[in-house]
BAZAVEX-517274 format. One record per atom (N, C-alpha, C): x, y, z. Coordinates in steps of 0.05 Angstrom, whole numbers, padded with zeros to 5 digits, always signed. Example, Ala and Ser with C-alpha at 12.3 -4.5 7.8 and 13.67 -1.06 7.14 Angstrom:
// BAZAVEX-517274
+00264-00114+00156/+00246-00090+00156/+00264-00066+00156/+00257-00045+00142/+00273-00021+00143/+00258+00001+00157/
END
This chain:
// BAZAVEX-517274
+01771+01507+02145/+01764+01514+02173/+01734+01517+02175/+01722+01511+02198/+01695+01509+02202/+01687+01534+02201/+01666+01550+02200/+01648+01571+02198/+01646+01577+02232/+01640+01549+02238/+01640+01560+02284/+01668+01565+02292/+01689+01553+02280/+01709+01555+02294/+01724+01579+02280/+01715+01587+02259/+01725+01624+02256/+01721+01649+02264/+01684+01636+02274/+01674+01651+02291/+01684+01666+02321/+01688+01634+02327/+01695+01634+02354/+01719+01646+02355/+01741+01648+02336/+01768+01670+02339/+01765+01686+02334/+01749+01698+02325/+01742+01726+02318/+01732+01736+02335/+01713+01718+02352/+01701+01735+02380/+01717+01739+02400/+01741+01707+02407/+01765+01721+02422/+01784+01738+02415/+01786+01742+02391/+01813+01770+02380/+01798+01786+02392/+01764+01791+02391/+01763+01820+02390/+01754+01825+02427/+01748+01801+02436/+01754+01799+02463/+01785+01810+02482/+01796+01793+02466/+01818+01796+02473/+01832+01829+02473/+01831+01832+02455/+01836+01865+02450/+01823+01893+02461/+01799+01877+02466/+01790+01896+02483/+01792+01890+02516/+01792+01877+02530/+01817+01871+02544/+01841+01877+02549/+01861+01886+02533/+01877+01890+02531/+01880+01924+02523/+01857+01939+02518/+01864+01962+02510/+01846+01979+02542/+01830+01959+02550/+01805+01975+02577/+01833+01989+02597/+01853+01975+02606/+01872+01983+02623/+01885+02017+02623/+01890+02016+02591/+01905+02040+02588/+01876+02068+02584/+01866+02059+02569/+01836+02074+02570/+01827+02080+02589/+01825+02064+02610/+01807+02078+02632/+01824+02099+02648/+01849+02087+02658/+01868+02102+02659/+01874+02131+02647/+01872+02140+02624/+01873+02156+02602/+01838+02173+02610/+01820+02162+02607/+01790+02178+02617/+01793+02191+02642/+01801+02172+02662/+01805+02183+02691/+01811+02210+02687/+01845+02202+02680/+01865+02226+02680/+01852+02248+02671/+01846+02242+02644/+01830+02274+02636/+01811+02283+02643/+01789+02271+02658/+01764+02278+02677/+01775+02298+02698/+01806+02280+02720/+01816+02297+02738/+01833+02327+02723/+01839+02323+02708/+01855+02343+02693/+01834+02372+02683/+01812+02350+02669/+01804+02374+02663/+01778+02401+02693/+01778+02377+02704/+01764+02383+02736/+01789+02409+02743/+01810+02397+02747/+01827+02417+02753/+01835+02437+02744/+01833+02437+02714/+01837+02464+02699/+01810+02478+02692/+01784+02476+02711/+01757+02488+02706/+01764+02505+02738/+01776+02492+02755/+01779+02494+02782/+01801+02521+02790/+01818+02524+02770/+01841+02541+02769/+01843+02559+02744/+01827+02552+02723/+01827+02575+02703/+01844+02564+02680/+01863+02546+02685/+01887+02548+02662/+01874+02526+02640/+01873+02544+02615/+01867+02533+02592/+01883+02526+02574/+01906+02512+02580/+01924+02506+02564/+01926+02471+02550/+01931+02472+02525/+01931+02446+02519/+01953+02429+02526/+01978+02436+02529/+01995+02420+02537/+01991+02416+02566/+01984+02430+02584/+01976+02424+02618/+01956+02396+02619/+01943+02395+02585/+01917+02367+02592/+01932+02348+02582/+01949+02347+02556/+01959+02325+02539/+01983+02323+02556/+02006+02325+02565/+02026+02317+02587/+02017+02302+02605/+01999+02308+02623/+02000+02285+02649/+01986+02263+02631/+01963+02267+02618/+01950+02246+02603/+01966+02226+02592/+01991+02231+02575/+02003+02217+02564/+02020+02196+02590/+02030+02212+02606/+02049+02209+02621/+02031+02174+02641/+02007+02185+02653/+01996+02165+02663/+01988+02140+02643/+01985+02152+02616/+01974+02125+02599/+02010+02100+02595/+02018+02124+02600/+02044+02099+02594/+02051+02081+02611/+02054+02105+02642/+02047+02080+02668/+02031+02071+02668/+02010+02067+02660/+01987+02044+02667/+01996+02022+02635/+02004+02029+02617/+02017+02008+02599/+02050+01996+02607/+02057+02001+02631/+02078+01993+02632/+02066+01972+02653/+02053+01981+02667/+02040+01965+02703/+02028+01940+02685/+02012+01941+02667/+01994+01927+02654/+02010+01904+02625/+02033+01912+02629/+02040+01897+02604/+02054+01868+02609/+02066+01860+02636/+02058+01832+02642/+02036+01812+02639/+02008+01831+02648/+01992+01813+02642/+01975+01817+02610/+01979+01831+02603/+01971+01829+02571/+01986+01807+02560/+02020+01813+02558/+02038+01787+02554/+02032+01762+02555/+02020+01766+02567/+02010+01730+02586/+01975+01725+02574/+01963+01748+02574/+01936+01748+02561/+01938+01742+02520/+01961+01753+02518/+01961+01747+02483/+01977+01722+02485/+02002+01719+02495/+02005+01679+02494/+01982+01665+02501/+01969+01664+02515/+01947+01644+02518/+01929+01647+02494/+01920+01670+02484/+01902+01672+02463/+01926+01661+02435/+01948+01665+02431/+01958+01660+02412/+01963+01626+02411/+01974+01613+02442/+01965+01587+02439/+01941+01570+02421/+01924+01589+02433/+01889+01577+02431/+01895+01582+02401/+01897+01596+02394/+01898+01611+02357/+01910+01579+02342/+01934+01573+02353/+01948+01561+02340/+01944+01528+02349/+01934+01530+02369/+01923+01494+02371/+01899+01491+02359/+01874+01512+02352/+01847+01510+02332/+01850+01512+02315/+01871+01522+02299/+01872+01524+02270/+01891+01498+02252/+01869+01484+02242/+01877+01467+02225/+01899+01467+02211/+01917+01437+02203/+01939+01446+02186/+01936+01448+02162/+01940+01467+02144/+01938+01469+02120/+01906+01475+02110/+01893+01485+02132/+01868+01492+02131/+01862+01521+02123/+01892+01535+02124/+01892+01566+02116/+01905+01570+02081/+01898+01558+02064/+01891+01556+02037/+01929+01560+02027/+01943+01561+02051/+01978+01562+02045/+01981+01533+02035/+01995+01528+02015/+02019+01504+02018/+02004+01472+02013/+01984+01475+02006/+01968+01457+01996/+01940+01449+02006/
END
């Protein structure tokens, strides 16, 4: 395999993944910005009052979001598997 063209998958994996992780993360920052706004606002210092909704919204925004990830890693897994040479990965001869 070429030196550019390992490059170049390595810069979309890590493209790709970050991409794929911005959705639930920002999501996840929000929430605890508003969360913790609200528990400066009302007094209550409790850790499960911040980690519950937090969790709760990161999963809806990974459920809203996981069509198009789906569709964002087949296309990258395409690409993976039409640039990579056959027998260019040191398997099987």
């Amino acid at each position: 395999m070429e030196s550019d063209v390992a490059v170049d998958l390595t810069r979309q994996a890590m493209s790709v993944s970050m991409m794929l992780c911005a959705p639930v993360l920002i999501v996840g920052m929000i929430a605890g910005l508003l969360i913790g706004l609200l528990q400066a606002v009302t007094q209550v210092q409790d850790q499960t009052v911040a980690f519950v909704p937090k969790l709760i919204a990161m999963v809806v925004a990974l459920a809203a979001s996981l069509p198009w990830a789906l569709s964002m890693l087949i296309e990258y897994s395409r690409t993976l598997f039409g640039e990579a040479p056959v027998g260019g990965w040191g398997v099987g001869g």
